[in-house]
C-alpha positions as CSV (number, residue, x, y, z in Angstrom):
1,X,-77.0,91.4,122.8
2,X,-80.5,90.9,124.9
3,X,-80.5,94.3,127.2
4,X,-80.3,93.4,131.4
5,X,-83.2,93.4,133.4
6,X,-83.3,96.5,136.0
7,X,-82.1,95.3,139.6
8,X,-84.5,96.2,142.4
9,X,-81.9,96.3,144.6
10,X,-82.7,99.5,147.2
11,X,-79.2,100.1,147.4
12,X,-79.0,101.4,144.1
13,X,-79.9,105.1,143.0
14,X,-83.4,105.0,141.7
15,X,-84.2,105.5,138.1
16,X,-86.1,108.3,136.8
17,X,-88.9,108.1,134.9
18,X,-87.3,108.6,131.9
19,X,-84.6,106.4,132.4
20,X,-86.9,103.4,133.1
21,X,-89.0,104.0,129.8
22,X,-85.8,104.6,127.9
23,X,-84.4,101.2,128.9
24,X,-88.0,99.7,128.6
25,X,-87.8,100.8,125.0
26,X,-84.2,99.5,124.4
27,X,-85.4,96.1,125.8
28,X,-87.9,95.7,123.9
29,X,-87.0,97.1,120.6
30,X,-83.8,94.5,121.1
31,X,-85.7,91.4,121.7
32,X,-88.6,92.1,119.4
33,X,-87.2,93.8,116.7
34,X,-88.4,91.7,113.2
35,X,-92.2,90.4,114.0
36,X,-95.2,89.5,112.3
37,X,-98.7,90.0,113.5
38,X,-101.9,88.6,112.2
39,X,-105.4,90.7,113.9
40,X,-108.4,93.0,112.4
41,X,-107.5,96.9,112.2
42,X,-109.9,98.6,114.5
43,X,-109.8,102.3,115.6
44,X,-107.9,103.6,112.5
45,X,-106.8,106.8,112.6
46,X,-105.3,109.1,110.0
47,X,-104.4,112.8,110.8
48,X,-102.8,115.7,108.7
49,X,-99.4,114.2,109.4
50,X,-99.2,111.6,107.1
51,X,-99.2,108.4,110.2
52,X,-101.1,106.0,111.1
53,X,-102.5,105.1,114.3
54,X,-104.2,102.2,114.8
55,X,-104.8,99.2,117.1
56,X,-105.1,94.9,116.0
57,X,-106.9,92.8,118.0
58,X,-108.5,89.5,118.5
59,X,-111.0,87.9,120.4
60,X,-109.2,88.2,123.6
61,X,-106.6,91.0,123.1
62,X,-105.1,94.5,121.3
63,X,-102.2,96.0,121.0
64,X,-101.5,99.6,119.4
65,X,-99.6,100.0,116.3
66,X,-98.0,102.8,114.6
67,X,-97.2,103.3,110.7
68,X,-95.3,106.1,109.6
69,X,-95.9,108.0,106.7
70,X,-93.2,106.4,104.4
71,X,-94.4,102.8,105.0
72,X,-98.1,104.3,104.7
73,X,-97.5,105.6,100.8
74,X,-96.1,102.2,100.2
75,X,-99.0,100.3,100.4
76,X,-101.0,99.1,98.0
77,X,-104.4,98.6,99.1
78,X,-106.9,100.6,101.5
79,X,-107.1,99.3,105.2
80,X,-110.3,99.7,106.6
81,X,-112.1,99.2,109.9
82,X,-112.8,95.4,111.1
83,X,-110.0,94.1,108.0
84,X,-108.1,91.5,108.6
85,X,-104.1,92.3,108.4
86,X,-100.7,90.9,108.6
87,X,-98.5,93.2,109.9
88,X,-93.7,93.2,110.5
89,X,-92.4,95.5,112.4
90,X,-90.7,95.9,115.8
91,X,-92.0,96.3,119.4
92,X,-91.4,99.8,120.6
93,X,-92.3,102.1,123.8
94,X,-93.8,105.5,123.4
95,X,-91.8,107.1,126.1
96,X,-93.5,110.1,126.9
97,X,-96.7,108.2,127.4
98,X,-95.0,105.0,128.5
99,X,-97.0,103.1,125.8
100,X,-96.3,100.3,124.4
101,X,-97.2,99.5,120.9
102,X,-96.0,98.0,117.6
103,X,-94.3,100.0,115.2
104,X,-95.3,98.6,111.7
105,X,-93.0,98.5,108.6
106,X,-95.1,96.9,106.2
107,X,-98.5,95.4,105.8
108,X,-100.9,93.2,103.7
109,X,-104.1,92.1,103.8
110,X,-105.2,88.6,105.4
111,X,-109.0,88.5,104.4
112,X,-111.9,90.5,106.4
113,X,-111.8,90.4,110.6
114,X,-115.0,88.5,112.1
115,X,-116.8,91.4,113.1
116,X,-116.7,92.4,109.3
117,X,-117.7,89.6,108.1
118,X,-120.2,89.5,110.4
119,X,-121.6,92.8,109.7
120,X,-121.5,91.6,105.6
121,X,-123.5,88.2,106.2
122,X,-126.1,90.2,108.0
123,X,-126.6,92.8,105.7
124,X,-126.6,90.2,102.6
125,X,-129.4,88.1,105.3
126,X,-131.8,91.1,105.6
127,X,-131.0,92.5,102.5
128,X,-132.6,89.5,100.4
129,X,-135.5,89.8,102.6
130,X,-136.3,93.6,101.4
131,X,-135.8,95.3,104.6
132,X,-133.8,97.5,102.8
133,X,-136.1,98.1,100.3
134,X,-136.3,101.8,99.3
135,X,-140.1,100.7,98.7
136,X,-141.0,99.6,101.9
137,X,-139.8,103.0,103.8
138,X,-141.8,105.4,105.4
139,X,-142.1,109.3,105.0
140,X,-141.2,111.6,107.3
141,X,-143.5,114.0,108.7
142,X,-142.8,117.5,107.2
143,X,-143.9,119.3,111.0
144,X,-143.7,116.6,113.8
145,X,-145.5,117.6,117.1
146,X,-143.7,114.7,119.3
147,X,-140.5,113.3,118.6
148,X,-138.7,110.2,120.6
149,X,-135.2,110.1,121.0
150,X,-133.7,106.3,122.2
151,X,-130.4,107.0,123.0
152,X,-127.7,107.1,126.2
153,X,-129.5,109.7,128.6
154,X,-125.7,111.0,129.6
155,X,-124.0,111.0,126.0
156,X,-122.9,114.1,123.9
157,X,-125.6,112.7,121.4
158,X,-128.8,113.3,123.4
159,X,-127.5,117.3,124.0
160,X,-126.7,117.6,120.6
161,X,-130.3,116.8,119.4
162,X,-132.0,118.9,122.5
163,X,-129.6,121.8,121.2
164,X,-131.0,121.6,117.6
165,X,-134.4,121.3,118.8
166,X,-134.4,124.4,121.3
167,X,-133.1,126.4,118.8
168,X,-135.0,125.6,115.9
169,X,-138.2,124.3,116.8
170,X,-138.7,125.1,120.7
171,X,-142.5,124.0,120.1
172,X,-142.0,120.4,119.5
173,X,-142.3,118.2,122.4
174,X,-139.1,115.7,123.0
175,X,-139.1,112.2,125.1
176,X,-136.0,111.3,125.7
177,X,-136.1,107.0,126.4
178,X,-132.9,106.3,127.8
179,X,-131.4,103.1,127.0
180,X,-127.4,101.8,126.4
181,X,-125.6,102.5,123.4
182,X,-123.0,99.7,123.9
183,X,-122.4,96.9,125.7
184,X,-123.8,93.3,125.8
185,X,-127.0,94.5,126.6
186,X,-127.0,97.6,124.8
187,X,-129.3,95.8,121.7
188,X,-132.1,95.1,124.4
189,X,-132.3,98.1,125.9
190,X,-132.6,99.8,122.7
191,X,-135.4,97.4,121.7
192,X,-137.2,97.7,125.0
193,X,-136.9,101.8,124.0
194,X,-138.7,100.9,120.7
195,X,-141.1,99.4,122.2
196,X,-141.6,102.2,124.7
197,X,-141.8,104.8,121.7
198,X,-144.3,103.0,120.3
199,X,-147.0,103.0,123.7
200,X,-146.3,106.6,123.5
201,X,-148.4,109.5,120.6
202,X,-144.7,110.0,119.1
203,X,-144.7,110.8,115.1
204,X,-141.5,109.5,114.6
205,X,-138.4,108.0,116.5
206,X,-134.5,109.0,116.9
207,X,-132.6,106.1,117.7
208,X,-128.6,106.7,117.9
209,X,-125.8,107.4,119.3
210,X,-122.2,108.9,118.8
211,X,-119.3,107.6,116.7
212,X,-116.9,105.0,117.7
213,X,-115.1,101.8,116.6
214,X,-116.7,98.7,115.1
215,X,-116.9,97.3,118.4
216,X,-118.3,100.2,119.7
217,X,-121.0,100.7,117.2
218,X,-122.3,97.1,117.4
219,X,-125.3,96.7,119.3
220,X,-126.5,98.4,116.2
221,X,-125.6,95.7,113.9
222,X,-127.4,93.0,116.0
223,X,-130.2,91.5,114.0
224,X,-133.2,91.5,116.6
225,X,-132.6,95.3,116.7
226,X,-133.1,95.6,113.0
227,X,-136.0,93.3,113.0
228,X,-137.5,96.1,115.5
229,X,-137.4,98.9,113.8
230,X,-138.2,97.6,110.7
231,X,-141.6,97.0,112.6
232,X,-142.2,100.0,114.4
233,X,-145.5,101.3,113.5
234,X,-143.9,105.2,112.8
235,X,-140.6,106.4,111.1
236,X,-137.8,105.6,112.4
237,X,-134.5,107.6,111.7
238,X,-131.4,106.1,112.6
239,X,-128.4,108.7,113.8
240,X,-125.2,106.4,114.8
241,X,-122.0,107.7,114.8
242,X,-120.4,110.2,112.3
243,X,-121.0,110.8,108.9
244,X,-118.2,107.9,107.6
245,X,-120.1,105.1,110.0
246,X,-122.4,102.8,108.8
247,X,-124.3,100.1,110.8
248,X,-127.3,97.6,109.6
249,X,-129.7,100.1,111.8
250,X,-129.1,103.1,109.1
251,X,-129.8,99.8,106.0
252,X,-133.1,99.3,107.6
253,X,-134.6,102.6,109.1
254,X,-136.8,105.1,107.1
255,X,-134.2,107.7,106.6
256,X,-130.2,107.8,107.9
257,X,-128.8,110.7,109.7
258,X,-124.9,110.9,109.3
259,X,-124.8,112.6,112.5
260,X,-127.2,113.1,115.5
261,X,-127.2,116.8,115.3
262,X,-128.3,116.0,111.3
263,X,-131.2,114.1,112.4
264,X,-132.4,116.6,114.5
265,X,-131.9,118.6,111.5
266,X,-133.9,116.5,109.2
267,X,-136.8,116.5,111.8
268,X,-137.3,120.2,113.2
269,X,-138.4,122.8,111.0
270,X,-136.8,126.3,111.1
271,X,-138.9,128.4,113.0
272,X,-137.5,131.5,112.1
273,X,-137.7,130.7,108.4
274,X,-141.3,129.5,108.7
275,X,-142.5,132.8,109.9
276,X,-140.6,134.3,107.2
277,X,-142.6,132.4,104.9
278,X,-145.4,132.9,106.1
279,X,-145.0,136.6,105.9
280,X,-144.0,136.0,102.0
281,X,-147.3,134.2,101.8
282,X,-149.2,137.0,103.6
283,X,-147.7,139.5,100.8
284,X,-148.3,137.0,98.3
285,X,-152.0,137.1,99.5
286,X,-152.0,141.3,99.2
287,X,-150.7,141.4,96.2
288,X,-153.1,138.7,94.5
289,X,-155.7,140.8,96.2
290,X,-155.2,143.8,95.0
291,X,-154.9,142.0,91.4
292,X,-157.7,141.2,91.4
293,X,-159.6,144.3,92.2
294,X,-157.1,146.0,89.5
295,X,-159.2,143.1,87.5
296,X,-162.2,143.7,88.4
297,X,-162.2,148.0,88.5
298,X,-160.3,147.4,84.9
299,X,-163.5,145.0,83.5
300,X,-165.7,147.9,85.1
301,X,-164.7,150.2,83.5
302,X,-164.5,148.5,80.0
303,X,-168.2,147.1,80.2
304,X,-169.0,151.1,81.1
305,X,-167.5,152.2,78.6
306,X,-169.2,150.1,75.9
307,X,-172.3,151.5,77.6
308,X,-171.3,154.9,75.4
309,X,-172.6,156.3,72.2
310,X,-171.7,154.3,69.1
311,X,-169.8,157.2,67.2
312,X,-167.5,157.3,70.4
313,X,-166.5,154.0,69.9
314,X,-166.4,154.5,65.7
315,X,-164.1,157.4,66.2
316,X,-161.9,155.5,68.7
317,X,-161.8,152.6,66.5
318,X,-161.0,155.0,63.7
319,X,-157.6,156.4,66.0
320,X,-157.1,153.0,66.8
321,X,-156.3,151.8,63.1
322,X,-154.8,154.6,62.5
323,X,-152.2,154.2,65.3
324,X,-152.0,150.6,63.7
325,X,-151.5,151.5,60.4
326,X,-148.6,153.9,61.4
327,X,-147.3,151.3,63.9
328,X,-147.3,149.0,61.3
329,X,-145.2,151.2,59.0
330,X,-142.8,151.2,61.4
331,X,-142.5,148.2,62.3
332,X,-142.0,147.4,58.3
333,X,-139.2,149.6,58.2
334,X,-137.6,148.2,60.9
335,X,-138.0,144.8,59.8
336,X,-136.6,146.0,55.9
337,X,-133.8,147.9,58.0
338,X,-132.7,144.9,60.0
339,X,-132.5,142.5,57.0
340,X,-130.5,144.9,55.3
341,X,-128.0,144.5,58.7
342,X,-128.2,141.3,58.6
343,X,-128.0,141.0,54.6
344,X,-124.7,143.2,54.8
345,X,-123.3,141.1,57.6
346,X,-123.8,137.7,55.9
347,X,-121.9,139.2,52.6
348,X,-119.1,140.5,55.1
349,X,-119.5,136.7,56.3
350,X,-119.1,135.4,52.7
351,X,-116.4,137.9,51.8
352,X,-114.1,137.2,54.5
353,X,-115.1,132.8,54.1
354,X,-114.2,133.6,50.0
355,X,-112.7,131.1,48.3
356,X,-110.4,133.7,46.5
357,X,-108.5,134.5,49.2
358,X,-108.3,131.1,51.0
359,X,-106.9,130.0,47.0
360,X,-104.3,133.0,47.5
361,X,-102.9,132.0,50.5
362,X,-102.5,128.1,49.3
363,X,-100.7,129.4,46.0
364,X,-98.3,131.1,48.1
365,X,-97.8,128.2,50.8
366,X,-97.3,125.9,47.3
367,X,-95.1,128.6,45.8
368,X,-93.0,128.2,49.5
369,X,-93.0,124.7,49.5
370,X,-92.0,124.4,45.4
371,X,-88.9,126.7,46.4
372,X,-88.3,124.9,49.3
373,X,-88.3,121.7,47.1
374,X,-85.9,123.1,44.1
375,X,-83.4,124.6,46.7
376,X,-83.1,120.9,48.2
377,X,-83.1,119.4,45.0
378,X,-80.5,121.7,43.8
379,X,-78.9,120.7,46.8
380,X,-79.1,117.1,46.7
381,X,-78.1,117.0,42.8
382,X,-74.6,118.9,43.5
383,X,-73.9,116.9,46.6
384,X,-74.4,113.6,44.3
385,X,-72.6,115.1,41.7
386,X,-69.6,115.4,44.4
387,X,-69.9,111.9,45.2
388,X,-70.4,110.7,41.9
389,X,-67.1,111.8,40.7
390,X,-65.3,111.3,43.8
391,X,-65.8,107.3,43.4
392,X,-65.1,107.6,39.4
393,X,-61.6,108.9,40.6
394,X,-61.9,105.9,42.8
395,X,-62.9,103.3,40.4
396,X,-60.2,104.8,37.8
397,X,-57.6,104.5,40.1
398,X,-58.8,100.5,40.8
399,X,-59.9,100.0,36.9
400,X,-58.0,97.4,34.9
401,X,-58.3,99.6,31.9
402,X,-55.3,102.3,33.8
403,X,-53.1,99.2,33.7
404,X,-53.9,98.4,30.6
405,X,-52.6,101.8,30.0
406,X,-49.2,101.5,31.0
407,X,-48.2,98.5,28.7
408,X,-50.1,95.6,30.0
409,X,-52.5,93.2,28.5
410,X,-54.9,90.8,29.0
411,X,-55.1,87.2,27.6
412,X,-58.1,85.3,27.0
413,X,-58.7,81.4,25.7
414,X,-61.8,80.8,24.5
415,X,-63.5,83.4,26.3
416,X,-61.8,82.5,30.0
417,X,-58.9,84.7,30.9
418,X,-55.7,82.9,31.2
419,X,-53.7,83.5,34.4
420,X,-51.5,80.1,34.2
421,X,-49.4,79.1,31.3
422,X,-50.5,75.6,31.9
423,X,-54.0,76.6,30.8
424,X,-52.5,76.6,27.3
425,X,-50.7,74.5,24.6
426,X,-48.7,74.9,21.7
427,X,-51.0,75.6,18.6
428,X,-54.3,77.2,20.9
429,X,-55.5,80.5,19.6
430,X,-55.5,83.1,22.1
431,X,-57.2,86.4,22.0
432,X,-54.7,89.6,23.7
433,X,-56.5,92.7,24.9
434,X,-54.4,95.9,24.8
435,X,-55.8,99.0,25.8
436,X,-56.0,100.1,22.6
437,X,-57.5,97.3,20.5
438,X,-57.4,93.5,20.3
439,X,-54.7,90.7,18.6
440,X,-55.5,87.3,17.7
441,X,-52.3,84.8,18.2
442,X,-51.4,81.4,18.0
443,X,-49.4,80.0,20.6
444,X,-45.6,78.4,19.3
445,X,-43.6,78.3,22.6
446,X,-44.9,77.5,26.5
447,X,-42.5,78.1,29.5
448,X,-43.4,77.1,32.3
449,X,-42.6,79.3,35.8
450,X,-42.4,76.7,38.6
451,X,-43.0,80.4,41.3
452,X,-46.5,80.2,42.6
């Protein structure tokens, strides 16, 4: 039955907090207990747990929802930001917050939510007109000297790229152009920042912000931002949100960051490990140099020594073919001693692949199975045997032959057997079958048996 409403009446004990949620939940749980909801997922959230925490809204309001793991595994599509769903369940109270939310039992979807669809026509608008052509993208400068960052001067995105610079490229100057991330006038400002970046000796731009909700992330999905930056006469990185967002700003920049600390990332280059390389290049350098004088003393010395006597060089050319010929020799021998190895090896190879003993093996697998075969032959034959005579002893017993064989006969007219004496008349020949032998008779008599 529909719960009471709370009297305010000050003679009555006042309620505890806990007792006022607790009846809030009752109340509402009775009297919306078996709902249906239409409005777009936003804000989905999915933790270790297994539940679901999420909120539906439409143009004018949201409510929060909770799904629990068992109605989660149930379903049978993905829910994703900005869809459009239909939701039953019942309206509940989170009492230790005092929060009041729908608790879902099931779910389907109802088509994409407005902002979606929004966010699809764009892309599919400025997507036919190349701007997020892979072609028309700029490079990014390997060192940058001046970087500008558009984004909230207060947000946890600007520290985050400030902290990657400082640490690993001090030496890079940063302008920070502040400018809203959301809000109906968030898109201008960031344009107006564009246009500030670009007055300014910047090789390339940050523009970006930290993760949110659809709603949250859409001044970056507005088309007259996109048109900006695909205009901006240097790169322009685009660094909204966290690594699963997507807007139509990262579509159309020169290069996407998943994460503002990433793009600061992509731009600054390690200072410690340029020095390092730079010290590998230096020993590179020594190295090569002292190469090349090994080169050079090494072609001095060969040029001075063809400035000797010509039976120096006869006698050394002498040694020389000498320690050729018994180099040669030996290599000979190795090479006769290691195809002898590898002659031996392929004959083991050959010996053990034989078709002898593969031939062996099959003769006694045959031999087995011919065994195997006579055995269940043998088998088979005496349990035929068995039944064979068990249904002659049954066909004997049955046989009209055995009553033959106790004095009875049977009597035939003109090849039909007669079972009637009707069937016959006085002066018929008529053929008797005893069980030993035949007689040939002529009927004299008939009597007739009037028992059926």
């Amino acid at each position: 039955m529909p719960y009471s409403v709370i009297s305010d009446r000050t003679t009555e004990a006042p309620l505890s907090v806990s007792q006022l949620n607790g009846q809030a939940r009752r109340l509402l749980e009775t009297n919306f207990n078996n709902i249906r909801v239409e409005g777009e997922l936003s804000s989905l959230a999915r933790p270790s747990s297994g539940h679901w925490y999420f909120s539906l809204k439409d143009d004018k309001s949201q409510v929060s929802c909770a799904m629990f793991r068992n109605r989660c595994q149930r379903l049978s599509f993905e829910p994703k930001e900005g869809m459009l769903v239909r939701v039953r369940g019942r309206v509940s109270l989170y009492e230790p917050r005092g929060g009041y939310q729908l608790i879902v039992e099931h779910m389907k979807a109802a088509g994409s939510g407005a902002l979606q669809q929004a966010f699809e026509a764009l892309k599919k608008k400025l997507a036919g007109e190349g701007l997020f052509d892979f072609d028309r993208k700029r490079s990014l400068p390997a060192t940058p000297k001046h970087i500008a960052v558009i984004t909230s001067p207060t947000g946890a995105a600007v520290r985050d790229i400030l902290a990657v610079f400082k640490r690993r490229s001090p030496f890079i100057d940063i302008t920070v152009i502040p400018a809203a991330v959301q809000g109906s006038h968030a898109s201008q400002e960031l344009i107006n920042g564009l246009r500030i970046a670009a007055k300014t000796d910047c090789d390339v731009v940050i523009i970006g912000r930290g993760g949110g909700s659809i709603e949250d992330l859409w001044s970056f999905n507005e088309e007259a931002l996109a048109r900006a930056i695909a205009a901006h006469p240097v790169p322009v990185v685009s660094a909204v949100g966290h690594e699963v967002d997507f807007t139509v700003a990262d579509f159309v920049a020169d290069q996407r960051a998943p994460t503002p600390s990433a793009a600061a990332e992509i731009l600054s280059p390690d200072t410690p490990a340029l020095l390092e390389k730079n010290r590998l290049m230096f020993r590179k350098l020594v190295v090569q140099m002292r190469h090349q004088l090994d080169l050079n003393q090494e072609r001095l010395t060969h040029v001075s020594q063809r400035l000797r006597h010509p039976g120096d060089r006869l006698r050394e050319q002498a040694q020389r073919l000498d320690d050729l010929e018994i180099r040669l020799q030996q290599a000979i021998r190795l090479n006769v001693t290691l195809q002898r190895s590898r002659l031996q090896k392929a004959w083991d190879r050959f010996q053990q692949q034989s078709p002898v003993s593969q031939i062996q093996q099959l003769q006694l697998v045959l031999k087995n199975q011919y065994d195997r075969l006579c055995d269940h032959a043998q088998k088979q034959l005496t349990h035929y045997q068995s039944g064979l005579q068990q249904l002659s002893g049954k066909l004997h017993a049955i046989s009209p032959l055995a009553t033959m064989a106790r004095g009875y006969a049977i009597t035939q007219y003109q090849g039909s057997v007669v079972f009637d004496s009707r069937q016959l008349h006085a002066g018929d020949s008529i053929q008797i079958k005893l069980h030993r032998g035949e007689l040939g008779c002529c009927v004299t008599t008939i009597q007739h048996s009037d028992k059926a």
